[in-house]
Structure formats: structure tokens, C-alpha cells
C-alpha positions in Angstrom: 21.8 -1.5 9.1 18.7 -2.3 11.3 15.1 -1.4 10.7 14.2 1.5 11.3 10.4 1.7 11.9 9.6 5.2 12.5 11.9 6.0 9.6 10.4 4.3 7.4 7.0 5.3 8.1 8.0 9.3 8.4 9.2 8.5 4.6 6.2 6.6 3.6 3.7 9.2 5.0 6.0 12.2 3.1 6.1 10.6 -0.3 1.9 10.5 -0.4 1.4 14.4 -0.3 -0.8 15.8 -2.5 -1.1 12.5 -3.9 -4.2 9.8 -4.6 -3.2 8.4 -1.3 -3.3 12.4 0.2 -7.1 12.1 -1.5 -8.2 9.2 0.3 -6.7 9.6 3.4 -4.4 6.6 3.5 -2.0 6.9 6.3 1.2 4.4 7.0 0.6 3.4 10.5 3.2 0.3 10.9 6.4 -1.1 9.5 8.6 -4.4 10.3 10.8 -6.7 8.6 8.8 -8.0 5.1 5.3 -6.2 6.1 4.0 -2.3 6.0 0.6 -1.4 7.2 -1.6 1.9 6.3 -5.2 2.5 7.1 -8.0 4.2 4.8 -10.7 5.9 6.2 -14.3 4.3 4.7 -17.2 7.0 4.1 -18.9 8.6 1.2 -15.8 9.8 -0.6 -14.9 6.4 -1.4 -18.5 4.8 -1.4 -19.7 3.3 -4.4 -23.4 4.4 -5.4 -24.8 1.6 -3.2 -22.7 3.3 -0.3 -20.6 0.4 0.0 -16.6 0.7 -0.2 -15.5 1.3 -3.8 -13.6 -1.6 -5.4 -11.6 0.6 -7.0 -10.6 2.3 -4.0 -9.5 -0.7 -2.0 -7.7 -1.5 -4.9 -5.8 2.3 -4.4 -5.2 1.7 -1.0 -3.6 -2.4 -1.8 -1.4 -0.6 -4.1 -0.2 2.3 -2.5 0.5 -0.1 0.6 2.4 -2.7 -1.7 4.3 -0.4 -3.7 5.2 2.2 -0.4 6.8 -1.8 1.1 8.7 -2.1 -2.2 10.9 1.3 -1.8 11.4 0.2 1.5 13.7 -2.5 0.1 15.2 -0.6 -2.3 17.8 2.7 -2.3 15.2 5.2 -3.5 17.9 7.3 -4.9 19.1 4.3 -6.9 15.7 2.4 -7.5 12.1 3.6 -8.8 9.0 0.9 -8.3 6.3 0.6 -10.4 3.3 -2.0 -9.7 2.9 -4.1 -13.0 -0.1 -6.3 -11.6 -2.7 -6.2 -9.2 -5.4 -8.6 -8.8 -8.4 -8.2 -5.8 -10.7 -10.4 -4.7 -13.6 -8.4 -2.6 -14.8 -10.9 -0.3 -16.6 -8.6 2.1 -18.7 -4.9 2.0 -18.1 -1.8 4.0 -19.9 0.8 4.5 -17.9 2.9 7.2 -15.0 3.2 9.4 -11.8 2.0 8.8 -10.0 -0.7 6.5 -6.1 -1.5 7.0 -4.1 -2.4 4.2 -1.1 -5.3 5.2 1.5 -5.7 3.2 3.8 -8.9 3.2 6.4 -10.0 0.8 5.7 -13.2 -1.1 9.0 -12.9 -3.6 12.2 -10.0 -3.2 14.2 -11.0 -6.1 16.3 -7.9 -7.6 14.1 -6.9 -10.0 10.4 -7.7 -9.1 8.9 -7.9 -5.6 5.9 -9.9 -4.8 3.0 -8.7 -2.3 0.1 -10.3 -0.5 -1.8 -7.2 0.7 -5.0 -8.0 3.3 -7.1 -5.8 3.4 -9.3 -5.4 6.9 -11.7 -4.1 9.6 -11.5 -3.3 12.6 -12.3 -6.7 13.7 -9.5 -8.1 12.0 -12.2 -9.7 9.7 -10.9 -9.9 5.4 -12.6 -7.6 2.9 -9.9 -8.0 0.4 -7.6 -10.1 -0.5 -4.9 -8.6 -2.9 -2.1 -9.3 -5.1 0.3 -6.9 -6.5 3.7 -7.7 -8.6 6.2 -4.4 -8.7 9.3 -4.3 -11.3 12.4 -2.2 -9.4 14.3 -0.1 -12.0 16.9 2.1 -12.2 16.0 5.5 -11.0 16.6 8.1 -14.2 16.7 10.9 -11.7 18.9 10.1 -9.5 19.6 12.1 -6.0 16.0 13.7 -7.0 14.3 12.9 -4.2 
């Protein structure tokens, strides 16, 4: 079956209400073969005291991108991800605007997916760089979604 971009994102974007990701504002803005993309808004709701962007939250937004790209692999009804291992590297500050959160597959095997997740500005320029492993299990509850 082909890709189906809006799809996925529609499903994405409905899986994060009233959510962490509902919290910050993280939005799923683009999809392809091996890559999702969503975009955090950067102000004082995810500023650290210094009013910089909050490791932490860059670190939410890696995660919620990487995971999000897992279920896209997998037969939610069948499948439930859960991230096992992240590691950042925060390589430049922020202190407003917008970051973007890429997503690209490093490893699909059945049961773990890796993810390189770059996290952006506006000019393209790296704030983050991001690695997250996710372990695919059997979903207990399945047809609950």
C-alpha cells in the first residue's frame, strides 16, 4: 500500500491530544518514506531560567517525533512503541521562534527501530542532534485505538 502522507500526519497530530506534545505545542507538519517532521514553538513555556530553550524540552519534542515515526511502521492495532533510549547533544541555544524536529530511520528491524532526530531553526542551522532507540511490542489492547 503506498504512503499516505496526509494520513499519516492527521493520525500523528490526533494521537497528541491532551498530551505533553498538546503542552508544548508540537505539531506534525511532514511525512515521507523513513522521515517524519513536527515543529515546536520556542518561548517562555519551554525556556529555561536563562530564557534559552529547555534541554529537556527539545529532548520532548526528539521523542515525540521519533516515537510518532515508529507507529508509522507498525499496525497500531497490532504494535505499541515505547522509546528505550535517547541521547542529545545540544549544540546550539534558542531563545525564540520555532525548532523542527526530523526524524530519519537509522535501523527497522522487527522489534527495535532506530532514529536520528535533527533538531532545527528556521535557517536550517542544528541545535540538536538526537538519538532515540524504540522496542515495538505487541499491543495488549488490541482494536483500542
Amino acid at each position: 500500500m503506498p504512503f499516505d502522507k496526509e494520513e499519516a500526519l492527521k493520525m500523528c497530530n490526533a494521537f497528541c491530544r491532551n498530551t505533553l506534545m498538546d503542552t508544548l505545542e508540537i505539531v506534525f507538519t511532514d511525512a515521507g518514506e523513513g522521515f517524519l517532521e513536527a515543529q515546536m514553538p520556542v518561548n517562555q513555556r519551554v525556556h529555561q531560567p536563562m530564557g534559552l530553550l529547555h534541554g529537556g524540552a527539545t529532548v520532548a519534542l526528539a521523542e515525540s517525533v521519533g516515537s510518532a515515526a515508529s507507529l508509522l511502521f507498525v499496525n497500531p492495532q497490532l504494535y505499541e512503541v515505547r522509546g528505550i533510549e535517547i541521547s542529545a547533544n545540544h549544540l546550539r541555544s534558542k531563545r525564540e521562534g520555532i525548532v523542527t524536529g526530523t526524524a530519519r530511520i537509522i535501523h527497522q528491524g522487527r522489534s527495535l527501530h532506530l532514529w536520528e532526530i535533527r533538531i532545527t531553526d528556521e535557517q536550517g542551522r542544528l541545535i540538536s542532534l538526537c538519538k532515540l532507540t524504540n522496542m515495538v511490542l505487541p499491543n495488549k489492547k488490541r482494536g483500542s485505538i
